[in-house]
N, C-alpha and C positions, 0 to 999 in steps of 0.2 A: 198559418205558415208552419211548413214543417221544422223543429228545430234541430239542429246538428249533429251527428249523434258520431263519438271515439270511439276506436272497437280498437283492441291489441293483436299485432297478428304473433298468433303460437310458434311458427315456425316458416321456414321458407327458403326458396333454393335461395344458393349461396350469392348465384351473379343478380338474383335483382335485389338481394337484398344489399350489395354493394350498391348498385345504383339510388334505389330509394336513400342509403345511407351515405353518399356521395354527392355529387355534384347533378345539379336540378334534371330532374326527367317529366317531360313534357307526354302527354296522351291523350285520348279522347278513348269512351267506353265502347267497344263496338259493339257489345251485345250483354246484355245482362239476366239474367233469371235469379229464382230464387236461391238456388245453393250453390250460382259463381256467376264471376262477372269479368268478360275478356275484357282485355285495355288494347287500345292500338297504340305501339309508339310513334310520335311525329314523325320522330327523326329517321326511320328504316321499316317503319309498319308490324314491324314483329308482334304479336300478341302476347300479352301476358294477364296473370291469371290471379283473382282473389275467390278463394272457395271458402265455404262452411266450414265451421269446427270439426264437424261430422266425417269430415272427405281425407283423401290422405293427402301427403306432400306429392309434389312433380316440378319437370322443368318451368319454368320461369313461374312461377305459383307463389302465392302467399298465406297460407292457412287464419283465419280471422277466424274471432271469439266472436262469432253472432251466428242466428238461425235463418235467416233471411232478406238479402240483399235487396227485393225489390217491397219491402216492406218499408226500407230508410227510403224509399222512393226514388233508389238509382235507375237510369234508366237512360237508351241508345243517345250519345252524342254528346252526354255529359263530359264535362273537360275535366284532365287530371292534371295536377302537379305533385311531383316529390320531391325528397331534398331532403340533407340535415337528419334525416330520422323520421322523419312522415310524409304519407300521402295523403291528400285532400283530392274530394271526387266535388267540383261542382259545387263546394259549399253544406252539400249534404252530410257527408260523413270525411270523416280523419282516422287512417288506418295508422298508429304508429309501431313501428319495431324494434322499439327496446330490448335490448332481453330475449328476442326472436332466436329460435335454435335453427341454427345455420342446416340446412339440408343438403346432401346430394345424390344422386344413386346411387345407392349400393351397386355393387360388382361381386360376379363370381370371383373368389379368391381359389377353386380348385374345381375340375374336373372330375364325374366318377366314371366308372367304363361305358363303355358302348352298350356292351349287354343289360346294364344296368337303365342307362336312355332307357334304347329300344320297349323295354318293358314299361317304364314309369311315362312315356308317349302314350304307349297302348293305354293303360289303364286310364288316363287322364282325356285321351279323344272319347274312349266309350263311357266316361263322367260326365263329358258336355256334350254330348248326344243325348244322354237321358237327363239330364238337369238345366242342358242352357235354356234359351231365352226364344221361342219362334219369334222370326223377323226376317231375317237374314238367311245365314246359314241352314238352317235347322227350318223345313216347311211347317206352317202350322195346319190345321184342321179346319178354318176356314179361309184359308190362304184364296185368294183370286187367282184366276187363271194367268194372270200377269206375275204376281209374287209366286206364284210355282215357278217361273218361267226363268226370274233374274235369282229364285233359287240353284235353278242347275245351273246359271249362267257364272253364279258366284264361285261355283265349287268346280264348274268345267276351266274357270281359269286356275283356280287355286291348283288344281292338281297340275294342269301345266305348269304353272310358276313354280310351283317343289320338283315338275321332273326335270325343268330347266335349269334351277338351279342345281341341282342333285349332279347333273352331269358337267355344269360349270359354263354353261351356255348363257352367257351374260346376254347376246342380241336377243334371244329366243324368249328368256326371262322379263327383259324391260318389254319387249310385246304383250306377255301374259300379263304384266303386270296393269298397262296401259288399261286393259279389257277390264281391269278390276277397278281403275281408280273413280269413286263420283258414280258407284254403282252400290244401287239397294236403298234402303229405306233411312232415316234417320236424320238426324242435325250433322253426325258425324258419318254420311253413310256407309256399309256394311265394309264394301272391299275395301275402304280409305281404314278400316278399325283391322280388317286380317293382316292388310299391311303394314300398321304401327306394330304388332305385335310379331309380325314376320322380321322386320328388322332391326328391332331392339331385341330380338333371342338372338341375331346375326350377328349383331355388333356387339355384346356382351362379353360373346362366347368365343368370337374368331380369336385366330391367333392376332391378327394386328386390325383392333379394333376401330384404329383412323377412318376418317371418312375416305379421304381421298385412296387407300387400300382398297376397297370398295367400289369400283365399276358400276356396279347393279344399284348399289344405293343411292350414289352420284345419280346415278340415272332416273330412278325414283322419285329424287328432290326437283328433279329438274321437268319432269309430267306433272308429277303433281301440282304445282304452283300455278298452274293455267286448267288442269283438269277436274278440282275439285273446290271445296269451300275454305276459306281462311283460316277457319276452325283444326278440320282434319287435315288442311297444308301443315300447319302448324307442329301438329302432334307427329306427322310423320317427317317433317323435317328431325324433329327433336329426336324421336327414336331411332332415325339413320345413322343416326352420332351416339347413338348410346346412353341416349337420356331420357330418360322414361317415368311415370307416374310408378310409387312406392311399390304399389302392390304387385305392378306386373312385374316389376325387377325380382320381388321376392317370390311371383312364381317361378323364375326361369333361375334365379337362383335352386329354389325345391325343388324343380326336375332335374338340373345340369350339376349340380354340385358332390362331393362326396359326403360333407355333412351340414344339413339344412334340417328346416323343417318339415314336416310332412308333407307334400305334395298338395294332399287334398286336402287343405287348411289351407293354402296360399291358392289354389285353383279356386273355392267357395269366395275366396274374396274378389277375385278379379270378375268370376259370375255375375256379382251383386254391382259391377257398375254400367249405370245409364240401364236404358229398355234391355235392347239387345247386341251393345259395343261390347260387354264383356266376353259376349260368347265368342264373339268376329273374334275378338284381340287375343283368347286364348285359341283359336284355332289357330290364327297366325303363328302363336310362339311355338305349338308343337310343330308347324310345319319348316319354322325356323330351324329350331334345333334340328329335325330330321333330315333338313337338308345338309348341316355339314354336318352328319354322319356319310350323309349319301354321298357327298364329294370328298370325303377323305381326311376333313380339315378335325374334325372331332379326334380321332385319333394320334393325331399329330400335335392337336394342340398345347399350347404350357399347360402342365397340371398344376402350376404353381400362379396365380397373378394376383400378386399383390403390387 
């Protein structure tokens, strides 16, 4: 019989670790692998997330001091409870968060000019063109005639959805966007990964980053939840509101901001997640950003948000 095994979690966003540290939350596991384990909650279905030491912080997430979760022999359907300070999965393991350093997105706090974008775009599209990931976006060398196919397919919408949003065409946009959702290869497939990163540059960076400000995004949440997987529902619910995994904030931080870190130190990091999600999600953010330059919204924006 397997025995129990406590693991501490390091850090973790702020509202679940209220919940684990408040009043009882009820779950069951929906999916599990080695380095993270989504939770369904009973009460509204929402997913949330336990990952490896190794991964960084995100929405509803809990960063845990161990190497691998299906080694405590977690796995689909296991019941969870929390409460008081710990989560118990099924008897198997006990996550508790003592001590846990509260997380939340970071946000741009300034603006640099337009001219300055435009270039650090450039430079960062022709980076993940020679560096990303084939899958997806990026055809590879033994690609099928099929994955050549939802190649162009990914990118013939991508480009309408940036020239749609670009001119402010919210109907035209949710069409392109549709054409993308639950399209390409992966757990998280390809246009569900261009899109969490298309709308987390958008809402970061607009001037009024509310959802409900947001048409196209609203609209977004509202395809996706019938169009694609529970997984990438998830992720791109989260980023329509402006809440995103560490590293992609701190890329669109490095391209948007006037003082950041290098660019291409926060782009190598978002490369390196999953197969080929990182590349999806960093073409998204540049096409993000790009677009409110192209609608106007970039140069009008606060240079100041704190």
């Amino acid at each position: 019989m397997r025995a129990h095994v406590t693991m501490q979690a390091r850090s973790g966003d702020g509202a679940f670790l209220a919940r684990v540290n408040g009043a009882a939350f009820a779950g069951v596991v929906h999916s599990a692998f080695h380095r993270a384990v989504n939770i369904a909650c009973l009460s509204n279905g929402e997913l949330h997330t336990l990952v490896t030491g190794d991964l960084d912080d995100g929405p509803n997430s809990l960063v845990v001091v161990t190497e691998d979760f299906l080694a405590i022999g977690i796995c689909q359907g296991d019941s969870v409870r929390a409460g008081g300070g710990s989560l118990a999965i099924a008897g198997k393991a006990m996550v508790n968060v003592a001590g846990a350093v509260v997380w939340r997105t970071p946000v741009p706090e300034t603006h640099c000019a337009t001219g300055l974008l435009r270039r650090r775009l450039a430079e960062a599209e022709a980076t993940i063109r020679c560096n990303g990931t084939p899958g997806g976006f990026i055809e590879g060398m033994a690609d099928t005639e099929v994955a050549r196919l939802t190649t162009r397919m990914l990118h013939e919408g991508a480009d309408g959805l940036a020239l749609a949003l670009g001119r402010g065409d919210t109907d035209a946009a949710l069409t392109h966007a549709r054409r993308l959702l639950g399209l390409g290869p992966g757990l998280t497939p390809s246009g569900d990964d261009f899109l969490t990163g298309l709308l987390a540059a958008r809402a970061l960076c607009r001037r009024q980053a509310d959802l409900g400000s947001d048409a196209f995004a609203h609209g977004v949440i509202r395809l996706a939840k019938s169009a694609t997987n529970p997984i990438a529902y998830a992720a791109i619910a989260k980023a329509a509101r402006g809440e995103v995994r560490e590293r992609v904030a701190r890329l669109i931080i490095a391209l948007g901001s006037t003082t950041a870190e290098p660019p291409s130190q926060a782009l190598a990091q978002v490369l390196a997640i999953g197969s080929s999600s990182g590349t999806e999600i960093a073409f998204g953010v540049i096409r993000g950003l790009a677009s409110l330059i192209d609608n106007g919204e970039w140069d009008h924006g606060h240079q100041d948000r704190h």
